[in-house]
N, C-alpha and C positions, 0 to 999 in steps of 0.2 A: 584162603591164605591172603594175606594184607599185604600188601608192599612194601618193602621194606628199605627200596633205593634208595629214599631222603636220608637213611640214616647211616646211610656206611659211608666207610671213609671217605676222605677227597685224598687221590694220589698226584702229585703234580712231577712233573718232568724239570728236571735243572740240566740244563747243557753245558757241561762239564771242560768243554775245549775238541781239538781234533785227537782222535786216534792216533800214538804215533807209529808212524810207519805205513800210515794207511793209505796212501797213497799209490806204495809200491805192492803192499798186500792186496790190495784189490782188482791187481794186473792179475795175480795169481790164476793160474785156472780151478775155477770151482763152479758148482753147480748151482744154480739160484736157485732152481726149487726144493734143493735140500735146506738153504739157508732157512726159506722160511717155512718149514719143516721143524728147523730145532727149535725156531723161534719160539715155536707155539708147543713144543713137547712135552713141558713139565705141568703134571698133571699137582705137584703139591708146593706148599709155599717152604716147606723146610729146606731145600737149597740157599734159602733167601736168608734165614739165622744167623746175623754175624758175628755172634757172641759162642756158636761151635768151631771150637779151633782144628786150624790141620784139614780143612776141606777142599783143599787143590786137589781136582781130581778133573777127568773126564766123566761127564756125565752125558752124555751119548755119542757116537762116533756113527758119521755117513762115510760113504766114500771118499767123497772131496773136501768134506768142514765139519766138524766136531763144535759141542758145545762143552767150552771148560769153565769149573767153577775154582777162581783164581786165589790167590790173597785178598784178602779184608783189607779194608782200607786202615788208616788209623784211627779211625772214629767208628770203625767195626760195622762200614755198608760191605755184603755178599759184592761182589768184584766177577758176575757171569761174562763172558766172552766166548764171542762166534770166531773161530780161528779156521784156515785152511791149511790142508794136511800137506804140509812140504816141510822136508826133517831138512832142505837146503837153504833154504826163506830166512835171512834174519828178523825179519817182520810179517806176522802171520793173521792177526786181528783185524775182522774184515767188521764187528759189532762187538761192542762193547755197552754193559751196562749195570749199573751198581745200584743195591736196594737196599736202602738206608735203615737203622735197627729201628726209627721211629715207623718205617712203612710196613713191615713183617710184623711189629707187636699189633698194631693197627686193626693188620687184618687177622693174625693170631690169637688176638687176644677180645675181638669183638663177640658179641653176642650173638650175631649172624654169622658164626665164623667161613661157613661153605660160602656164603655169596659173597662177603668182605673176601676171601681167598682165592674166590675166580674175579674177580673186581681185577682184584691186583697181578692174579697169572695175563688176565689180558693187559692189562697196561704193561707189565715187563714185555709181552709180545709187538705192544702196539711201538715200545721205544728198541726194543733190539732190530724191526725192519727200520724203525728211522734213523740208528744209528750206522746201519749196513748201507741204508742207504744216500746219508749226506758225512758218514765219515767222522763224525764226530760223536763223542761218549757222553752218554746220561745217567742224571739219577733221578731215581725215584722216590718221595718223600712223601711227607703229607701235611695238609694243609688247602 
């Protein structure tokens, strides 16, 4: 088997600004090792298609934090968000991070699609702990 690294994509990270609310969401009580738990849970990139409409949903639920798959942005990046389960919380978003339609065709649509597809599950995991943990939202792109 040949290596195939040099040729899959490159995913880069844009720092999008802070979280709002995130300040007061992260007093919230919740559990860290569920956070990064959900971080890393999605075993396929089709969460990430921002061109499937209507996919606000819960896509796993812990006790204390859940990962929701939000609205699409307007240029159609997947909008995942690490939130904490308080139905009294006006602000619940402890991670935040958007995966742009350029970074899902990328690794969708590559020729090594499995290893361009965990490429990119691990990068959305490596920015959903950085966004949990300095508070502010990314995206994922390529380039």
């Amino acid at each position: 088997m040949s290596d195939t690294t040099a040729e899959l994509p490159t995913f880069t990270l844009t720092n999008k600004g802070g979280i709002t609310g995130y300040a007061n969401a992260i007093k919230l009580k919740h559990d860290k090792t569920e956070v990064k738990t959900l971080a890393g849970i999605l075993k396929s990139i089709g969460h990430f298609d921002g061109l499937v409409p209507n996919q606000e949903r819960t896509l796993k639920k812990k006790k204390t934090v859940r990962l929701d798959r939000e609205t699409n942005t307007s240029d159609n990046a997947a909008n995942l968000q690490i939130q904490v389960n308080d139905k009294n919380a006006k602000h619940t978003t402890i991670g935040q991070v958007l995966v742009s339609q350029a970074a899902y065709k990328a690794a969708n649509e590559h020729k090594e699609k499995k290893e361009a597809s965990d490429k990119l599950l691990k990068t959305f995991e490596d920015a959903m702990l950085k966004s949990y943990g300095d508070g502010n939202s990314y995206e994922i792109t390529t380039g």
